[in-house]
N, C-alpha and C positions, 0 to 999 in steps of 0.2 A: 470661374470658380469664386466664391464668395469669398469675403474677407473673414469670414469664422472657419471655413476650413486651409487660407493659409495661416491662419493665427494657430489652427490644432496642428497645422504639420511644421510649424515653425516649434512648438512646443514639442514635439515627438524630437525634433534636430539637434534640440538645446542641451549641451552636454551639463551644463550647469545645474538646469532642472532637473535631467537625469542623477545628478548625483544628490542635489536636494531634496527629488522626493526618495531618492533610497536612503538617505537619510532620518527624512521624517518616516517612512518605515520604519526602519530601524528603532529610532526613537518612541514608538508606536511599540512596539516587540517590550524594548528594556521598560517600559512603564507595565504592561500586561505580566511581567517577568514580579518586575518587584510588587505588585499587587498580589500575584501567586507563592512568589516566594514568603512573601508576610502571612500567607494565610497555613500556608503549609508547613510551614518552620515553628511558628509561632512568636512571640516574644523574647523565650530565653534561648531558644536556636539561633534565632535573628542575632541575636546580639552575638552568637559566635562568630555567625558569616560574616557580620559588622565589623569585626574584629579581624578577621584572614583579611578582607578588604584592605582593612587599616594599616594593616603590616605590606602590601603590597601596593598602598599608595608608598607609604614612606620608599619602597623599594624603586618605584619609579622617581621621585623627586633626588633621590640620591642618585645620580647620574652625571656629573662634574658639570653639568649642561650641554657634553659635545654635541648631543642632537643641534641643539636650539644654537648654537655654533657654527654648526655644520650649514643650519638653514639659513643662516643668518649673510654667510659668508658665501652659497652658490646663489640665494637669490642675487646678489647683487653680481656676481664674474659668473650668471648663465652661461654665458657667451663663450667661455673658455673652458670646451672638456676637457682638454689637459687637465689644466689647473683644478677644475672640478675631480677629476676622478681619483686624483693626486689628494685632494680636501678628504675625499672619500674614503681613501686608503689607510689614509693616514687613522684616523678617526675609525675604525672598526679597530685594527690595532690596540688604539688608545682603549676600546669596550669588552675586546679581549680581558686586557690586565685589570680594568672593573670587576670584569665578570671570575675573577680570581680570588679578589678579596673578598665580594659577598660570599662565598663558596668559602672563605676560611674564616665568615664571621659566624655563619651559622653553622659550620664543623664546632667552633669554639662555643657555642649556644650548648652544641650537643655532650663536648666533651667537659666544658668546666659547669654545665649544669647551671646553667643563669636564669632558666625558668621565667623568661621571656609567655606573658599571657600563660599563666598557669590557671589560672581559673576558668580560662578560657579553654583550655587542652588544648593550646597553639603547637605541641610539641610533634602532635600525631599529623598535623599536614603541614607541616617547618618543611621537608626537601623537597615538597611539590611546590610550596609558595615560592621557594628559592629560583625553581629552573622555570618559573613563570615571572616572578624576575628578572632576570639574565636575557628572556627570548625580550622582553618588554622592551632593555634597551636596545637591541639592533633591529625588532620593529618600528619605532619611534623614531630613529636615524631612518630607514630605509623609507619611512612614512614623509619624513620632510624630504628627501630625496623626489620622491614620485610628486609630492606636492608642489613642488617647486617649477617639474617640466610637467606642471596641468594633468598626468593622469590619475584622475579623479577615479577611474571604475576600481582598477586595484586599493585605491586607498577606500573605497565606498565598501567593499567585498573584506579587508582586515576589517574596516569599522562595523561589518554587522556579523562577522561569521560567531563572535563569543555570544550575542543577544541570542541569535538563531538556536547555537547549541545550548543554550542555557535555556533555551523555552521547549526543545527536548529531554533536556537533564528532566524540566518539573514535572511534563508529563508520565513521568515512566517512574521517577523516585519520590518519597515522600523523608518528613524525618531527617532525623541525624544523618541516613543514606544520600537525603537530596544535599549534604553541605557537603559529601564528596564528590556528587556527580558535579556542582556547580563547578569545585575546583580543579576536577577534570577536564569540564569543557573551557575551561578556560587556558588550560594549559594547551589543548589540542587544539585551540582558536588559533592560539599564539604561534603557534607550530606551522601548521597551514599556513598562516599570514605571512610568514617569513619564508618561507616556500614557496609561494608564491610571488615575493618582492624579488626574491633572487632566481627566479626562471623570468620575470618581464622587466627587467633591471632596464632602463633608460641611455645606464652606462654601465662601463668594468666593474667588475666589484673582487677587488683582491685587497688582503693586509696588505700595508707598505708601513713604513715609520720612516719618516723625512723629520729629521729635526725640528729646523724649520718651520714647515707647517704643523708642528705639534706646538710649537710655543704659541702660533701664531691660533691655533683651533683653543687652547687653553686655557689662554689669555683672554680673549674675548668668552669665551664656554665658562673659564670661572666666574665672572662679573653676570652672565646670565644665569650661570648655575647659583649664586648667591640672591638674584634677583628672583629665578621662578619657584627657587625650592623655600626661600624663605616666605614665599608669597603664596604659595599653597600650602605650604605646613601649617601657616595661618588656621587655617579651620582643618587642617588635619590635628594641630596640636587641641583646636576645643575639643574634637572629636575622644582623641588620649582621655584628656580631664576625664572626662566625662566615662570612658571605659575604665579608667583607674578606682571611679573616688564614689561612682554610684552601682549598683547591682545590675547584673548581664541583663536583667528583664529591662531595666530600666535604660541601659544601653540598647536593649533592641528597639525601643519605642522611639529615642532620639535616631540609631539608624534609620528605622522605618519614615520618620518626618523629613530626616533628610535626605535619603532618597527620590523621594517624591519633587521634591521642593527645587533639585539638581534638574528631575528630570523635563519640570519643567524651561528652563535657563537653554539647556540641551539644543531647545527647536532652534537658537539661534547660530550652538558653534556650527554648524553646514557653512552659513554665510562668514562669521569671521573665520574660517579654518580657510576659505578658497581666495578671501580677498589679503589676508596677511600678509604670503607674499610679494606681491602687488602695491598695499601699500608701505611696505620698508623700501622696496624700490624706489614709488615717486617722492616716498618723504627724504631718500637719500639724497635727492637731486634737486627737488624741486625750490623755488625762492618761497620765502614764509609767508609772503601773500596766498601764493598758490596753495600753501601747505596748510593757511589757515582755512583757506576755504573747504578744502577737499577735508581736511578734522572735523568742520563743523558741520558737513554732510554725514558722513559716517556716524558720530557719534549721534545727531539727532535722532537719524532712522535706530539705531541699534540701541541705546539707551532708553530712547521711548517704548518701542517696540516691550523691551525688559521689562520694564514699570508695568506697561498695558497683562502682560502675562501674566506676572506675581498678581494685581488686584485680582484677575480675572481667578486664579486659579485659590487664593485666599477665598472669593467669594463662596465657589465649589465645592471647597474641601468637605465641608460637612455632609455631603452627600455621599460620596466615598466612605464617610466611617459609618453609613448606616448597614453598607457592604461589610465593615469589617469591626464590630463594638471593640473587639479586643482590643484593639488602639486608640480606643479612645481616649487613655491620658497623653498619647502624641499631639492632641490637634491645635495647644498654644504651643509647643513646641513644634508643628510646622510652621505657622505663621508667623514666628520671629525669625525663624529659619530664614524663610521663603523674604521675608524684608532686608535678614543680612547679605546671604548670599547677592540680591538683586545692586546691593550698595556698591558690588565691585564691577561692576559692568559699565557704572559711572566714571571711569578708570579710563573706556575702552579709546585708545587711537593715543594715549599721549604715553604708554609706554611704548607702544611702537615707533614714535616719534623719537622718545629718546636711544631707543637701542639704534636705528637709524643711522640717529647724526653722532654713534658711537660712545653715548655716554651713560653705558648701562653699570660704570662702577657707581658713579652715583644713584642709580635704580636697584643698584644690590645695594649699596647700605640704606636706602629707601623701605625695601621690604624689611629689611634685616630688622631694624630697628621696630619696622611695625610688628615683628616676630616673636621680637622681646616685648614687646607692650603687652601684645595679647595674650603670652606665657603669665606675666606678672599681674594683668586684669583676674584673667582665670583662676590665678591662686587665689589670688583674693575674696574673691565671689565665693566662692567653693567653703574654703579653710576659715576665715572670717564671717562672711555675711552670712555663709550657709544655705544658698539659692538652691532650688529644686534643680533638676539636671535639666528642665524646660527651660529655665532660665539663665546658665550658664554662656548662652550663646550672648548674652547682650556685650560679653566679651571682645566679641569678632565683632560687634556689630559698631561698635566704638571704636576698634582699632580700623575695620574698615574705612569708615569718613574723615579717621585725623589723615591715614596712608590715602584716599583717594585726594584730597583737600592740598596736601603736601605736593603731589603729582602731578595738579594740577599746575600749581604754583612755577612751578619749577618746569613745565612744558610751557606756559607760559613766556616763561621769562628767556625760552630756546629763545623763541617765537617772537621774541622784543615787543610784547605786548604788556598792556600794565596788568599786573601781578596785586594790584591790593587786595585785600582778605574781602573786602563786599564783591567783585567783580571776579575774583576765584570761586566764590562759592556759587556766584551765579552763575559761571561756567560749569563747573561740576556738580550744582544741586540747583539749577534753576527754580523759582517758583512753582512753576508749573507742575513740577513734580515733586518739591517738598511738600504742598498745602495737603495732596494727599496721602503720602506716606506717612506723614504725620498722623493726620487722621486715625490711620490704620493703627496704628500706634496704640493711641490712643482710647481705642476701642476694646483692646487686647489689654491695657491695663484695668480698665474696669469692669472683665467679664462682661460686657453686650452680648447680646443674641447674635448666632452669625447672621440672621438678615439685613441688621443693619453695614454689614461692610459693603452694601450695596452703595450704599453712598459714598466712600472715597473713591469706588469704579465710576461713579457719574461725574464727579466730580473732575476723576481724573482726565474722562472723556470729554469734557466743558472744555476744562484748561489746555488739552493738548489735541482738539479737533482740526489745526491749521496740520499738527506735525504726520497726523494720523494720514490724514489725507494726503499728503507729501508722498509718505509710505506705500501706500495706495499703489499713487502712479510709478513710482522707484519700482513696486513688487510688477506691475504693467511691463514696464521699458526691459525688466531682466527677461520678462518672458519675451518678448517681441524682439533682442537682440540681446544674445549672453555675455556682452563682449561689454556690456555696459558696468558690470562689476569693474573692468580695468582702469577705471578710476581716471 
């Protein structure tokens, strides 16, 4: 037998690959989705759906963090279903009494009339957003659950069933019609999913409340629920600004850019979603030698990787709008986008390092505070300078680099390595990747032709052809042995 057809049946075996390339399906689906959905909604429908979105991120970030508690707490005591199922009991319980008060916040929406996105008619799908909501967090818990004991397919099958049914919603509705069917199948995704987590459950799944492990799930869950909620409100709150202070058309053109610009980022959560918990485990163990080495593998391949997408797909962009002129005032508000967003991926490995070695109350007032930066940038810009809604993002995109810059510092200094400001930034913004994001930058402020963003992508490819290649063979060794993500 050749060595190319045990290399194909080694890849048909790979459970990793299997769930990465139903991933990049998937991720293949939600781009054709939001390209259809832009065309078919249009600009001032888009900005409604942008809007249900909006209210159903916040609804997920509001969550006290038991998931990310929960996960946090069975990666490291696998070993012990007792104690796991016990973690687990306890904490649905705990999602119950959540799912109580959303349920009397949005009663109270209906009955004292607070008019929560009036402009938006957010009032006509308020009880559907709700119990899409409510399914999201015992998805999300049940999702790190299955993620934790490696079954990938069930968490592969919640992650595509909403894309699936949402690229049936487009085909069949248009219109105002198509922003129910989306909300539909999002609810029925959610449905399904949880359905399915609780018939291939790994272990018991019943309420309990233990004391106990509720102070002990709370404790730790509030310090990451202040860490991830403040950390994605971040560009959920530009998102608000920006719904609040400029016209729905004009909010559907920043949706529209940001969508895209997300879905690019996307191709990589497959990889950190399967190795996270993996490495909270070695980083909770491991000596700071070991742990600096295994950070500076991870982040090279996955930040680089980041950077190579954004140019690449900055270069492209203008291709796509010849598909779609209506958005054409989106396309410098994708590419500032597509630059902020990429800034937080420079982040990647040193906050799991510190939740780790347990010290996520300083990574919550870490975001927290970059939460209030970027509230108080945004006013400003807006109310004062008066920036168009394209340009509102340079908000995120400043409070991005102080909060990744900060994080750095401070992983750093777990790590008893030197911490000074030249040797932090080179850590977290190496040359190699500033010379060209700069660039980019800079191109976008003096209106260039988009041909030339061809050159910070050569550029970028000069400077980081050692790390590229690196990539290369890492992406080689996963196919040839999946066992190699375990770090």
């Amino acid at each position: 037998m050749s060595k190319y057809s045990l290399r194909f049946k080694k890849v048909l075996k790979n459970k990793v690959l299997h769930y990465v390339f139903s991933r990049y399906a998937t991720y293949l689906i939600q781009f054709v989705n939001s390209l259809f959905i832009a065309v078919y909604l249009g600009p001032y429908y888009l900005g409604i759906w942008g809007f249900i979105t909006l209210i159903i991120q916040y609804l997920n970030q509001i969550n006290l963090g038991i998931a990310h508690s929960v996960n946090a707490i069975i990666a490291i005591n696998k070993n012990k279903e007792w104690y796991v199922e016990k973690v687990i009991g306890t904490s649905i319980t705990m999602l119950l009494a959540l799912s109580f008060f959303v349920i009397l916040f949005f009663a109270a929406n209906e009955v004292f009339h607070l008019n929560i996105g009036s402009k938006y008619n957010f009032s006509t799908y308020a009880s559907v957003v709700m119990l899409i909501g409510i399914l999201g967090y015992f998805n999300s818990l049940l999702s790190s659950v299955f993620r934790v004991y490696g079954r990938v397919i069930e968490i592969a099958i919640n992650q595509s069933a909403f894309p699936v049914l949402m690229l049936i919603a487009i085909l069949i509705f248009k219109g105002e019609n198509l922003i129910w069917a989306l909300v539909g199948a999002n609810l029925l995704a959610f449905f399904l999913s949880l359905c399915l987590y609780l018939i291939k459950s790994p272990v018991k799944l019943k309420p309990l409340f233990i004391v106990r492990l509720f102070k002990t799930i709370q404790l730790k869950g509030w310090h990451l629920f202040v860490y991830n909620s403040s950390f994605y409100l971040i560009i959920i709150s530009t998102r608000t600004f920006v719904s609040a202070y400029y016209s729905v058309e004009e909010f559907g053109y920043f949706t529209f850019a940001f969508a895209l610009a997300n879905v690019v980022l996307l191709l990589l959560e497959s990889f950190s979603f399967l190795i996270y918990p993996k490495l909270l485990n070695r980083l909770s163990f491991a000596s700071n030698e070991k742990i600096t080495e295994v950070l500076n593998m991870v982040r090279d391949m996955y930040i680089t990787t980041s950077h190579l997408l954004i140019h690449l797909s900055i270069l492209f962009f203008p291709l796509f709008l010849l598909f779609f002129p209506q958005y054409n005032q989106s396309a410098n508000a994708f590419k500032l986008i597509a630059l902020t967003v990429v800034l937080y991926t420079n982040s990647f490995g040193y906050s799991g390092l510190l939740i780790a070695k347990g010290f996520e109350k300083k990574l919550g007032w870490l975001a927290f505070l970059a939460l209030i930066t970027n509230i108080l940038i945004s006013f400003i810009l807006i109310k004062f300078v008066h920036l168009s809604f394209d340009h509102v993002i340079f908000a995120t995109m400043i409070t991005y680099f102080v909060y990744v810059f900060f994080l750095g510092k401070l992983g750093r200094n777990k790590l008893c390595l030197n911490s000074s400001i030249k040797l932090v930034l080179n850590d977290i913004f190496p040359i190699r990747l500033f010379i060209p994001y700069v660039l980019s930058l800079v191109l976008i402020f003096i209106g260039s032709f988009a041909f030339y963003f061809i050159f910070p992508f050569l550029i970028f490819t000069i400077l980081n052809f050692k790390s590229i290649s690196k990539i290369r063979l890492s992406v080689d060794k996963i196919i040839s042995n999946p066992n190699f993500i375990n770090i």
